[in-house]
DOGU-899588 format. One line per 3 residues: their letters; for each residue x, y, z of C-alpha. Coordinates in pm, 1 decimal, decimal comma. Layout:
% residues N
a> X Y Z ~ ...
//
This chain:
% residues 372
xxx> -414,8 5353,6 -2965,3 ~ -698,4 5104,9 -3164,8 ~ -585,6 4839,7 -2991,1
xxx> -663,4 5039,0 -2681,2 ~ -1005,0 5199,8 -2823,0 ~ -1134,7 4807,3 -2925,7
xxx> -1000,1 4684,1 -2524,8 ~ -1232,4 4985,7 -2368,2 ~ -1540,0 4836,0 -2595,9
xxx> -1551,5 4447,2 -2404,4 ~ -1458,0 4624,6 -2010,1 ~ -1876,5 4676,8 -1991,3
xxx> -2005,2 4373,4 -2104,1 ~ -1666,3 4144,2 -1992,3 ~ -1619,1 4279,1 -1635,1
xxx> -1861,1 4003,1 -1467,9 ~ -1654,5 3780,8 -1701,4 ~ -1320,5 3841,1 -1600,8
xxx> -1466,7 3855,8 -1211,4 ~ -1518,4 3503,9 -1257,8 ~ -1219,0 3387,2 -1447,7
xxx> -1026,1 3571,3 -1170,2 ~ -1186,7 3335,7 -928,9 ~ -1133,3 3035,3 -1132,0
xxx> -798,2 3078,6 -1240,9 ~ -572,4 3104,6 -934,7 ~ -224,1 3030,1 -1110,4
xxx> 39,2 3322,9 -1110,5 ~ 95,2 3356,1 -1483,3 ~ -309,1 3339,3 -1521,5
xxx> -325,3 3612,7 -1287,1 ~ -107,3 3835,5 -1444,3 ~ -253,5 3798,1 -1747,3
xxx> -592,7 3870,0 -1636,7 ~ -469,5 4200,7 -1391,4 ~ -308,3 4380,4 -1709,6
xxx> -620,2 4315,8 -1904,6 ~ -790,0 4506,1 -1639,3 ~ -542,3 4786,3 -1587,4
xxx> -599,5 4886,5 -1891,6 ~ -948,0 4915,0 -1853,7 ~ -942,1 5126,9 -1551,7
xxx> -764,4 5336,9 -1806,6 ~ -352,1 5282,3 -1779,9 ~ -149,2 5312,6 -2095,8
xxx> 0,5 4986,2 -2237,3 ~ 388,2 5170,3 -2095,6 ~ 205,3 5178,5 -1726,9
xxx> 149,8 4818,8 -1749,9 ~ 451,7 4704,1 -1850,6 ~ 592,9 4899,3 -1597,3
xxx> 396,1 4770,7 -1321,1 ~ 375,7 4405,3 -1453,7 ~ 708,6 4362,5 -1545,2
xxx> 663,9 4265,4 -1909,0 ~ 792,7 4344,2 -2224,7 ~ 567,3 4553,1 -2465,7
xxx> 563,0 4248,1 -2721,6 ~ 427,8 4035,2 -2468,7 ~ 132,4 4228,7 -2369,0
xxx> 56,6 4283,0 -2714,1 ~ 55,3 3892,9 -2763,6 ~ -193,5 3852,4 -2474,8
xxx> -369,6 4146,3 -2596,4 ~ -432,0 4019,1 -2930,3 ~ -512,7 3702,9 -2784,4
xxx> -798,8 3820,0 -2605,6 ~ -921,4 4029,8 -2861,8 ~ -943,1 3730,7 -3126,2
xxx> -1046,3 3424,8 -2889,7 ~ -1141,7 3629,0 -2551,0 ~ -1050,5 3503,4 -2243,3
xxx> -987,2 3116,0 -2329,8 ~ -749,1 3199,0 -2588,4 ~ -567,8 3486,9 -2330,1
xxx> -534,9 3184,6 -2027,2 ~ -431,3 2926,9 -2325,2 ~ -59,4 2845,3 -2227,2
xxx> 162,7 2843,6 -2495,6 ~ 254,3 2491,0 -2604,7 ~ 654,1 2418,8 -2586,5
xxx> 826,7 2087,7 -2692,8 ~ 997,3 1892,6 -2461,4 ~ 1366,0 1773,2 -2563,8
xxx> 1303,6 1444,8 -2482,3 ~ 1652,9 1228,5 -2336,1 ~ 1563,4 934,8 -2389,9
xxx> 1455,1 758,5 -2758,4 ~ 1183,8 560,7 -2838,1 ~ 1380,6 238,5 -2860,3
xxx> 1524,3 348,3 -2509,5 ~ 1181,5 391,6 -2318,8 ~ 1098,5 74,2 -2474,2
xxx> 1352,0 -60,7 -2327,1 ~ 1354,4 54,2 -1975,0 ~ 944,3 -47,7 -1968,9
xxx> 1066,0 -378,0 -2031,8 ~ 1321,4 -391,8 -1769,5 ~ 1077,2 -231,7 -1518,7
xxx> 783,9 -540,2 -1595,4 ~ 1094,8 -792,8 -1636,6 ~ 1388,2 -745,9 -1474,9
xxx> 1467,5 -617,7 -1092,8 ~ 1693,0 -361,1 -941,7 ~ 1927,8 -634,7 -781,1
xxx> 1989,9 -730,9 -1136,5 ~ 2158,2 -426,7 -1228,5 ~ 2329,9 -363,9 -878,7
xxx> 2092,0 -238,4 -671,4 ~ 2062,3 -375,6 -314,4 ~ 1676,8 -424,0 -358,3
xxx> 1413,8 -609,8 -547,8 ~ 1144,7 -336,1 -603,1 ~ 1177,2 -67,8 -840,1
xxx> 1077,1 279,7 -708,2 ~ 1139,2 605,4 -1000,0 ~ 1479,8 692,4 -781,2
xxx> 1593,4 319,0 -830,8 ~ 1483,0 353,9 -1207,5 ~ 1684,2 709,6 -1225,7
xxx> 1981,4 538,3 -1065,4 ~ 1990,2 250,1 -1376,6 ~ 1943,4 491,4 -1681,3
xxx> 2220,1 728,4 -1557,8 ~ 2447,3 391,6 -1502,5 ~ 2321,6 258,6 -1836,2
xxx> 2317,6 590,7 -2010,1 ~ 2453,6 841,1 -1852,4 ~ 2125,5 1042,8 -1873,9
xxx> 2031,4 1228,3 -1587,8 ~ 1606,6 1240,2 -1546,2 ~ 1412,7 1388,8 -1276,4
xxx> 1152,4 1189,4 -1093,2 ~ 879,3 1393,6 -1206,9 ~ 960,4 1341,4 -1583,4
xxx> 960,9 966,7 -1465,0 ~ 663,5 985,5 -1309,8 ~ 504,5 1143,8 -1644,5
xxx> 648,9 844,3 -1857,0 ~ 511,3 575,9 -1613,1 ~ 189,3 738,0 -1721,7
xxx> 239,9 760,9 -2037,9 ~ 339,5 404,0 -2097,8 ~ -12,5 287,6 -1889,5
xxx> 229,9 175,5 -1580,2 ~ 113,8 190,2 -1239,1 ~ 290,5 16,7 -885,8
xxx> 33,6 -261,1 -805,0 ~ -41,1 -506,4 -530,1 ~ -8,7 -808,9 -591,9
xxx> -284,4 -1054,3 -473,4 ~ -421,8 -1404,7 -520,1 ~ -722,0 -1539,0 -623,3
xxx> -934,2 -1704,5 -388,5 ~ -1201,4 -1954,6 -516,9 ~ -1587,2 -1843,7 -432,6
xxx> -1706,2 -1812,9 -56,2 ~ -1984,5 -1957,6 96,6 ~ -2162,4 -1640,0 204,2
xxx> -2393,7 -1817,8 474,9 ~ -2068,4 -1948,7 658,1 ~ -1913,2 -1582,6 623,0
xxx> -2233,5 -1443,9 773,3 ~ -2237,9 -1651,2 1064,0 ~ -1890,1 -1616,8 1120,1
xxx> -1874,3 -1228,6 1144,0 ~ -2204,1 -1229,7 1356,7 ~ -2003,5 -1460,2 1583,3
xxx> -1687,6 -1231,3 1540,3 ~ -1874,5 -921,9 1680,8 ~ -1929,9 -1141,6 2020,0
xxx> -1570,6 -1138,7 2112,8 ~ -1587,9 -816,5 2290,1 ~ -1805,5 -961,1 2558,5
xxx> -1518,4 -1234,3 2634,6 ~ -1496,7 -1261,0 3019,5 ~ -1170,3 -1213,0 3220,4
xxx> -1040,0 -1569,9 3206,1 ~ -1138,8 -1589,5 2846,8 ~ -915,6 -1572,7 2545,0
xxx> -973,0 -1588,6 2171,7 ~ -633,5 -1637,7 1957,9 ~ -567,1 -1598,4 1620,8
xxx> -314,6 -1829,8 1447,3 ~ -146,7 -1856,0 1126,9 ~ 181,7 -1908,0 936,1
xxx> 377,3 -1704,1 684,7 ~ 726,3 -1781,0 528,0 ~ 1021,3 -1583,4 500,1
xxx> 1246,1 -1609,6 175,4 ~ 1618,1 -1560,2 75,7 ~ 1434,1 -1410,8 -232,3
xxx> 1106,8 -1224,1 -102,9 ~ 771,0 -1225,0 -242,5 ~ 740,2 -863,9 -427,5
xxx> 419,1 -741,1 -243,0 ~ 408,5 -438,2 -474,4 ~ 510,0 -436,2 -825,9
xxx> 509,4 -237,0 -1186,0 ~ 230,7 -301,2 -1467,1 ~ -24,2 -203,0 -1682,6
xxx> -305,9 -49,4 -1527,5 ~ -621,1 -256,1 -1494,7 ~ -413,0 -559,1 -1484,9
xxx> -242,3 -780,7 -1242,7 ~ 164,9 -766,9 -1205,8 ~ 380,5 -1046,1 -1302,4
xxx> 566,8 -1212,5 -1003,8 ~ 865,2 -1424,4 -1127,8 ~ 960,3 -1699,8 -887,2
xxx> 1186,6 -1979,7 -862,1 ~ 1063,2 -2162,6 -520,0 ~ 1291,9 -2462,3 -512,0
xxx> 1576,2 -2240,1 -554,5 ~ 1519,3 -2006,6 -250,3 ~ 1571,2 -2072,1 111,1
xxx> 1277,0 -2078,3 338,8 ~ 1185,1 -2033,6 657,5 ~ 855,3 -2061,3 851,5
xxx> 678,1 -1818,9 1071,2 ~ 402,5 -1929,1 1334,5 ~ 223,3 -1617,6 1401,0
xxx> -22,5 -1565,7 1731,2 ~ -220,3 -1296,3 1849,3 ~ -468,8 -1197,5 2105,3
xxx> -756,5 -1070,8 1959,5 ~ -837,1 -830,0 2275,1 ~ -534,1 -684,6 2353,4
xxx> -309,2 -731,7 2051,8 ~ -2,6 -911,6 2217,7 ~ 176,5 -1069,3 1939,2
xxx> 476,4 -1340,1 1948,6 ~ 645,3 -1522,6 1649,2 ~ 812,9 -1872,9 1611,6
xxx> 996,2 -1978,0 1323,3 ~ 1084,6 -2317,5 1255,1 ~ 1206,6 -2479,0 892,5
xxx> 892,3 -2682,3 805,4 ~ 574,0 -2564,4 815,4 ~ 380,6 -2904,7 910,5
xxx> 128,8 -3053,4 1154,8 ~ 408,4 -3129,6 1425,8 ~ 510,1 -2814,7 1402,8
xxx> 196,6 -2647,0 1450,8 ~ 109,8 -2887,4 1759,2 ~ 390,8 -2750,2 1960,3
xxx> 346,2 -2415,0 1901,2 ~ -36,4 -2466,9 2006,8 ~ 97,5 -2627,8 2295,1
xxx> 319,0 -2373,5 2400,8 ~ 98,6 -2064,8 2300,5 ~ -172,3 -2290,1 2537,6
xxx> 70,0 -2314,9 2852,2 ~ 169,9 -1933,7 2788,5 ~ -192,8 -1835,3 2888,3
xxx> -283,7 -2082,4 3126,3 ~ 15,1 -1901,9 3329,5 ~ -147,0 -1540,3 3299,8
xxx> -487,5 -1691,5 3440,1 ~ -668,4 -1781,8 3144,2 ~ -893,2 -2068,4 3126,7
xxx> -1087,2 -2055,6 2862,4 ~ -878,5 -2086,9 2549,9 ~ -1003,1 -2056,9 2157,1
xxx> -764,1 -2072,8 1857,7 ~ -915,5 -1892,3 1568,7 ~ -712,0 -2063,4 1258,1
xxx> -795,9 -2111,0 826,0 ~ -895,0 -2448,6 677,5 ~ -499,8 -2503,0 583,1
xxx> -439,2 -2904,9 593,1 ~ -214,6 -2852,4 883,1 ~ -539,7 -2715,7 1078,9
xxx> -736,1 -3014,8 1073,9 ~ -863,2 -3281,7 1276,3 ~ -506,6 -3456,7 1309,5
xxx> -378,4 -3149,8 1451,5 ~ -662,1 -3099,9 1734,3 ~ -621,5 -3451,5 1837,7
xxx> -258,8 -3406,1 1868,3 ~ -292,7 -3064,8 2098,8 ~ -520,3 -3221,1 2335,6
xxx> -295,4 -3541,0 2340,4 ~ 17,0 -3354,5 2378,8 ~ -141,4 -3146,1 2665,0
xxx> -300,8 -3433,8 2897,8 ~ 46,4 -3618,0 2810,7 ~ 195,1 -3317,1 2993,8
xxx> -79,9 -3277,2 3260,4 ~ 77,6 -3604,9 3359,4 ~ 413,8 -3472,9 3472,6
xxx> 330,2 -3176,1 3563,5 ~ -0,5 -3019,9 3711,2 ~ -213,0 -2790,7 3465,2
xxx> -495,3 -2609,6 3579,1 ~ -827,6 -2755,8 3473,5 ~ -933,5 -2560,7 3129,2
xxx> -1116,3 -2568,7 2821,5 ~ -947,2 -2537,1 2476,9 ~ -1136,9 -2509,7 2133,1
xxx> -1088,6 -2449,0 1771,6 ~ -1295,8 -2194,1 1601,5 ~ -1209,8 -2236,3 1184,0
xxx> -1267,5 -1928,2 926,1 ~ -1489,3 -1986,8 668,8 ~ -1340,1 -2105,0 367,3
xxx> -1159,6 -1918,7 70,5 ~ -1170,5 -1586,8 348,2 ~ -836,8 -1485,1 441,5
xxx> -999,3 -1138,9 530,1 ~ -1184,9 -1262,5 801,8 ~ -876,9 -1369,8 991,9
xxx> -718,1 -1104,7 1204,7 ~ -376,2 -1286,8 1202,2 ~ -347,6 -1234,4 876,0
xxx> -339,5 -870,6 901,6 ~ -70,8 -858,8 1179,7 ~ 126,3 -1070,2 914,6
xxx> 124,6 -815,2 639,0 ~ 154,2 -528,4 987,2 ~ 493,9 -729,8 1079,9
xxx> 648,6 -745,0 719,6 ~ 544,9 -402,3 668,3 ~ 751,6 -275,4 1035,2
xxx> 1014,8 -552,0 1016,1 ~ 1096,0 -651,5 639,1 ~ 1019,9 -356,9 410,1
xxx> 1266,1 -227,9 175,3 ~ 1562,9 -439,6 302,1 ~ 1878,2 -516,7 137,4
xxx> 1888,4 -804,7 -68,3 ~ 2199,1 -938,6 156,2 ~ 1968,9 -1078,4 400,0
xxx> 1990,3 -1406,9 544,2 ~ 1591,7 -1554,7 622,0 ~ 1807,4 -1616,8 964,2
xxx> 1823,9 -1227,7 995,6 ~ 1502,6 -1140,8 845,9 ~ 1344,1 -1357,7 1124,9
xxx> 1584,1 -1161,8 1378,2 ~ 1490,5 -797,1 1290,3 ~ 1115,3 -967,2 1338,5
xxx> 1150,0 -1070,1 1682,2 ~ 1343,2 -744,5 1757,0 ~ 1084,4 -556,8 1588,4
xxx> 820,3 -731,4 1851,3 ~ 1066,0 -707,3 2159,4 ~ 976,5 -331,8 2150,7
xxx> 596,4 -411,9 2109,4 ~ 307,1 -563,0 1967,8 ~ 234,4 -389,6 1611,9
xxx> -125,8 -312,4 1716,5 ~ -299,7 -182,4 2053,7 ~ -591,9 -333,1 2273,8
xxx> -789,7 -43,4 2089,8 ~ -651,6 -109,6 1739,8 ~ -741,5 -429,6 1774,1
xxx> -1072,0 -320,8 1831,8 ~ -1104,7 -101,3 1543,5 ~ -971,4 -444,3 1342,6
xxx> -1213,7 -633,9 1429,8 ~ -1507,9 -362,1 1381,7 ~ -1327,2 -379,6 1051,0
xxx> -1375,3 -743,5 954,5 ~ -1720,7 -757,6 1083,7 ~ -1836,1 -464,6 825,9
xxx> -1690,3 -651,7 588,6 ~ -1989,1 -715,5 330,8 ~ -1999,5 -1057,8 232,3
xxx> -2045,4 -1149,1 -151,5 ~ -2354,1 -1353,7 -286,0 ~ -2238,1 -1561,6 -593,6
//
């Protein structure tokens, strides 16, 4: 009955209070709390509530007496419990290292990227200690650990050429008809692929192990039209001038047989891109003219600014094909295959559209260029 008398004392003054905390605190088990508080103020005996909450008498004297000694931050203050935890120290010290170290395939998983199910799937073969994902999630935290991107370093732009560039970017969209504007590039395909995503310490960059003269290789030559997002592939095992002259070559015929005339490559400043190579196109192509008629054209080479991979929509479609073609896939893969499911993958269609190529290159040209 005091406990009751001292309850009907705060209702005046706490009502506007406990309006508010109602509003704030939308949980169930805050709720409930709060509505027997005010049951009993609108004048219900402490058996009522029970009755109509559903809780034991020495429970609502509990958050009774909590509100009555620390009000209502000491009634919504959830009771601390302490978690068994599974595994020991020396254990979580463990697994951190194998996640930063080691990959799944070494411990018989057909994959080289950890995700928490792969990381539940080794401690119960290690331990035998079933985890959820959540309570993974909650010790990736813990230990600082977060899944990255990995990314290079690029040496410092010149912003002038990166201005000029995108202002000449944005005129693209006014290419006539007969006009084309390709972007070119190369990418590689491993036995052992480049982790594009791995585990580390936050703020920091991941740690990709690699052993290049030990993997197999193979090349990629990737083209696409910048207005309509038409995409092919070639793959060949070296990744050198020659190679790149033929592909120019046959990219070059490709278009002059859908009507275009006026042909620009957009490529990087790679060695393989340079003057040598633009000699040997033109060569190549009046060598051909020769035995065959061509239709009179003009071809030209339009370079991206150095130390801006960004600025080049080919490389985009690169990371857009790995992503559709190559991600998460068994570690049994031949680069023979992995260049197969590519060229399957862009049998059924270009990975962007005429108008997502658009918003791509409204994309780049926002891009805001950095004054060192």
């Amino acid at each position: 009955m005091i406990r009751r008398i001292r309850l009907q004392r705060f209702a005046v003054k706490d009502r506007q209070a406990w309006q508010d905390q109602y509003y704030k605190h939308q949980k169930y088990w805050e709720r409930r709390r709060l509505l027997a508080l005010k049951t009993i103020w609108d004048g219900q005996t402490l058996a009522e509530v029970c009755r109509d909450q559903k809780v034991r008498r020495q429970t609502l004297n509990c958050w009774l007496d909590a509100y009555l000694h620390g009000g209502f931050d000491k009634l919504l203050k959830r009771k601390e419990t302490h978690r068994v935890t599974l595994l020991s120290d020396k254990r979580q010290r463990l697994l951190q290292y194998i996640m930063l170290n080691k990959t799944p395939a070494d411990y018989g998983i057909d994959s080289y990227q950890w995700t928490a199910e792969r990381v539940r799937e080794t401690i119960k073969q290690k331990w035998g200690i079933e985890i959820s994902i959540s309570r993974l999630y909650q010790l990736f935290d813990k230990w600082g650990l977060s899944l990255q991107k990995a990314h290079r370093d690029y040496g410092p732009a010149n912003a002038q050429e990166q201005t000029q560039f995108i202002s000449d970017l944005k005129k693209t969209a006014q290419l006539s008809d007969d006009e084309a504007l390709i972007a070119f590039d190369e990418f590689s395909l491993q036995s052992v692929p480049y982790t594009h995503y791995a585990w580390a310490k936050k703020n920091t960059k991941p740690r990709i192990w690699s052993d290049e003269r030990h993997r197999k290789k193979l090349n990629g030559f990737l083209s696409v039209d910048v207005q309509s997002g038409h995409t092919r592939t070639d793959f060949k095992e070296h990744s050198t001038t020659e190679e790149s002259i033929m592909i120019i070559v046959l990219t070059t015929l490709i278009y002059l047989q859908k009507g275009f005339r006026e042909l620009t490559f957009l490529l990087d400043n790679a060695r393989i891109h340079g003057k040598k190579m633009e000699a040997g196109v033109k060569q190549l192509l009046a060598e051909l003219s020769l035995l065959e008629e061509i239709p009179k054209f003009s071809l030209n080479f339009w370079h991206t600014p150095s130390y801006s991979p960004k600025l080049n929509p080919a490389e985009y479609l690169i990371h857009e094909v790995r992503r559709n073609g190559l991600y998460d896939v068994p570690c049994t893969l031949t680069v023979q295959e992995k260049a197969k499911r590519i060229q399957n993958q862009l049998a059924r269609g270009s990975p962007m559209t005429d108008i997502q190529m658009q918003k791509l290159i409204d994309f780049i040209t926002s891009t805001k260029v950095k004054r060192f």
